[in-house]
C-alpha positions, 0 to 999 in steps of 0.5 A: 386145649383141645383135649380138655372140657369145657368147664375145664377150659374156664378154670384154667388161666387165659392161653396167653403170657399175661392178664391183669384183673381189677379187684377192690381198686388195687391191680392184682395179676394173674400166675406168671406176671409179675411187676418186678420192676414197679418203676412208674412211667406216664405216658403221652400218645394220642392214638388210642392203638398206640397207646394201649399196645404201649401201656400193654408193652410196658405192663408186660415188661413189668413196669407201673404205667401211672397214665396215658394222657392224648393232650398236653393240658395239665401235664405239670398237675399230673406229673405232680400227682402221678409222680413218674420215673419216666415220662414217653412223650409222643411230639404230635398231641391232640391240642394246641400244645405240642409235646415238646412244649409239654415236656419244657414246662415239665423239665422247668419244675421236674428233672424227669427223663423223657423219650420222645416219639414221633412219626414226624422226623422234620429237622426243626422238630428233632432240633426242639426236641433235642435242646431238651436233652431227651433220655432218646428219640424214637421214630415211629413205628416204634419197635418196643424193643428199641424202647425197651433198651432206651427205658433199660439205660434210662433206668441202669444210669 
């Protein structure tokens, strides 16, 4: 980096491992990346932080995040449109209904797997969200090798 020019430095591709570009409404990336995997995961988090360093995580690792949503309201319409293979759902949402809730009126239409996160481990809550036999529950702060394993299991059975 230091021993090249300026304009030389605008030519090269970014010093990091991935960027994605928009073009004409269609995801393209950029040397080095590539969606191998292309399996869809729609995602359900609240904190906009978490969301984008989730939906970032998962680009990286090569699947299609086909939406982050911070309320369960709709659910149902989108996952009929979206169609995921996966759904995240973080428990705590913005709005009246939680994401156990979100996840049921799904579960009742749709045979997904869902991994559940929450920062809110109380027992009556994990109970909930284990009656709906979840793919995997994961206590936040999440390290996204740990939600990789469980997105991996998910995907090998």
């Amino acid at each position: 980096w230091e021993s090249t020019s300026f304009k030389e430095r605008w030519s090269l591709p970014p010093p990091r491992a991935f960027a994605v570009v928009w073009s004409s409404g269609r995801r393209s990336t950029k040397p080095g990346f590539k969606m191998e995997k292309g399996r869809r995961i729609l995602c359900f988090e609240d904190e906009a932080i978490i969301a984008l360093g989730l939906k970032m995580d998962l680009l990286m690792a090569g699947y299609h995040v086909c939406g982050i949503l911070a309320t369960a309201r709709d659910a149902l319409e989108i996952v009929k449109r979206e169609r995921p293979d996966l759904i995240i759902m973080d428990i705590q949402l913005v709005g009246h209904e939680d994401g156990i809730e979100a996840a049921k009126e799904i579960l009742e239409v749709f045979p997904l797997p869902i991994i559940f996160m929450t920062g809110y481990p109380d027992r009556e809550v994990m109970e909930r969200a284990e009656r709906l036999h979840p793919a995997a529950i994961l206590l936040k702060p999440t390290y996204f090798p740990a939600l990789l394993d469980a997105i991996e299991k998910v995907f090998s059975s």
